[in-house]
C-alpha positions as CSV (number, residue, x, y, z in Angstrom):
1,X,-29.3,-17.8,-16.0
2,X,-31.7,-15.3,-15.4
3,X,-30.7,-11.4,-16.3
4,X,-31.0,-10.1,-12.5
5,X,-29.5,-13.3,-11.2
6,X,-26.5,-12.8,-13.6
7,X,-26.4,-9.1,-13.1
8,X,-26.3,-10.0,-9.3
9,X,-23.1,-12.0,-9.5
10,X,-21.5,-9.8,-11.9
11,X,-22.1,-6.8,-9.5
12,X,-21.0,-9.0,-6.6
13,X,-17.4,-10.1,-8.8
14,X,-16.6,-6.7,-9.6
15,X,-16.7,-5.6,-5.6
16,X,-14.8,-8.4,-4.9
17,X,-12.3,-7.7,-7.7
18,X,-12.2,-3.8,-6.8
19,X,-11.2,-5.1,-2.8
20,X,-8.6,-7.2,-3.9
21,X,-6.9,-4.5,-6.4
22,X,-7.0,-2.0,-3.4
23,X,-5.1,-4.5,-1.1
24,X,-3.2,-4.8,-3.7
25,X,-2.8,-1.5,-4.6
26,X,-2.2,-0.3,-0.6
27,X,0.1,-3.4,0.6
28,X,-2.8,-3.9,3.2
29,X,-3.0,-4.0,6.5
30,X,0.4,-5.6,7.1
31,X,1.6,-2.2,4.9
32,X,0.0,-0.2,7.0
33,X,1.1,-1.5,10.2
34,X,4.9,-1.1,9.1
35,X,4.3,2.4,7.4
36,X,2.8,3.4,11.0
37,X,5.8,1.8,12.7
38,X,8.6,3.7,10.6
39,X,6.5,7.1,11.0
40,X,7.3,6.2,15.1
41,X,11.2,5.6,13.8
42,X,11.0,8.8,11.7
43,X,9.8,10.8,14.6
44,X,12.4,9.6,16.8
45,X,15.1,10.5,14.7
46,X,13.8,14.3,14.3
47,X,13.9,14.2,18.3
48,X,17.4,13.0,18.4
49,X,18.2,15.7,15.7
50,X,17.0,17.7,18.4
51,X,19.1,16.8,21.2
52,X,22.2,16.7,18.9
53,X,21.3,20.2,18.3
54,X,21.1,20.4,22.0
55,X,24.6,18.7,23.0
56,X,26.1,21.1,19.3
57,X,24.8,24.6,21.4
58,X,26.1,23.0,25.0
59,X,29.3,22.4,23.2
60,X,30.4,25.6,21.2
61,X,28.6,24.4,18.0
62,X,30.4,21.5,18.5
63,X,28.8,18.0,17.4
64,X,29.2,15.2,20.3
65,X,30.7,12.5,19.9
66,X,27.7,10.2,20.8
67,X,24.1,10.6,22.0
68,X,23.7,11.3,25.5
69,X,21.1,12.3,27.7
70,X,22.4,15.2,29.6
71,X,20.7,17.5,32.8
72,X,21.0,20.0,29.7
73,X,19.6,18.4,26.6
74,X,16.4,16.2,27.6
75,X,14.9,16.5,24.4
76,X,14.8,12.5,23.0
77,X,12.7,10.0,24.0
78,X,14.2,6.9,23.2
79,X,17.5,6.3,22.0
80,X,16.7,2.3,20.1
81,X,14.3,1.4,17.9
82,X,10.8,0.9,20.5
83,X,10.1,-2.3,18.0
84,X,13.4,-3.7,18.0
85,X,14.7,-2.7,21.0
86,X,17.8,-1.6,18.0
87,X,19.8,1.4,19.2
88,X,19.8,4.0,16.5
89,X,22.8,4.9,14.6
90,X,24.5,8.4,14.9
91,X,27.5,8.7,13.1
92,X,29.2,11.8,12.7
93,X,30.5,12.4,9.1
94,X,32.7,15.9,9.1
95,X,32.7,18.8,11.7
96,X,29.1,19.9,11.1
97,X,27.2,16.6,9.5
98,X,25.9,14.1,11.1
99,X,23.4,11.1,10.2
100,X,21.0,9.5,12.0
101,X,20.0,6.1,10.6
102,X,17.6,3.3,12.0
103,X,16.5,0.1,10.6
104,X,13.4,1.0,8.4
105,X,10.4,-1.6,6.8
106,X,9.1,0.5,4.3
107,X,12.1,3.1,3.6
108,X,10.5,3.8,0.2
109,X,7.4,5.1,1.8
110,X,8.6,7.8,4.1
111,X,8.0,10.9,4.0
112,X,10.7,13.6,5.2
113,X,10.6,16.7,6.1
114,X,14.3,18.1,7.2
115,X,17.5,17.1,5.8
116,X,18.1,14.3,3.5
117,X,16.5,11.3,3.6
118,X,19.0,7.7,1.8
119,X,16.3,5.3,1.6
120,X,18.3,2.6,1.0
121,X,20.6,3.5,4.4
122,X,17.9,4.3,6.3
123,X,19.4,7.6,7.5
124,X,18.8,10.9,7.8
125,X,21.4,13.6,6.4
126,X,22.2,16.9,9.0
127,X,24.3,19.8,8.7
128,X,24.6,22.4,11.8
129,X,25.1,25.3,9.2
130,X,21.8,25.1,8.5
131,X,18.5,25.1,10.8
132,X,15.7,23.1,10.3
């Protein structure tokens, strides 16, 4: 084989090896999709933070007992999961915590910015002591 030809394929292997490590490397496309799609979950949970915040000042301080839209509180969007149709989870844990959980792809991989984040649960850890 002749020098260029080789040098050719060799150049042409190592692209092709250095697009298969960074598939690899990213999860790909399919990755990417379900990243995007638990950033849209994630979202949704911050906005139902917000309308528990909401229903908490409507109420004294006082945490509802479920999520509900109100003439008051229109702050959510959606109350399920818009890929699932899944409603999300609020459960409230003592007089001031709450958590908000949904069904997440790529728990692992998102990013949080208020409260606590259990991966593994899928839910998002509030306190109404404390603003966000």
């Amino acid at each position: 084989m002749r020098a260029d030809r080789l040098a050719a394929v060799l150049g042409a292997l190592a692209v092709g090896a250095a697009v298969v490590l960074g598939v690899w490397a990213t999860g790909g496309p399919m990755q990417g999709r379900a990243e995007r799609r638990d950033e849209v979950r994630f979202q949704d949970l911050l906005s139902l933070k917000e309308q528990v915040d909401c229903l908490a000042d409507a109420a004294n301080r006082t945490l509802p007992a479920r999520l509900e839209e109100t003439d008051l509180c229109l702050i959510a969007d959606r109350y399920e999961d818009p890929f699932t149709g899944e409603p999300y989870v609020y459960k409230r844990v003592s007089a001031t915590g709450f958590r908000l959980c949904a069904e997440f792809e790529a728990p692992e991989m998102t990013r949080f910015i208020h409260g606590t984040f259990d991966a593994k649960a899928g839910c998002l850890s509030f306190d109404l002591k404390y603003r966000y």
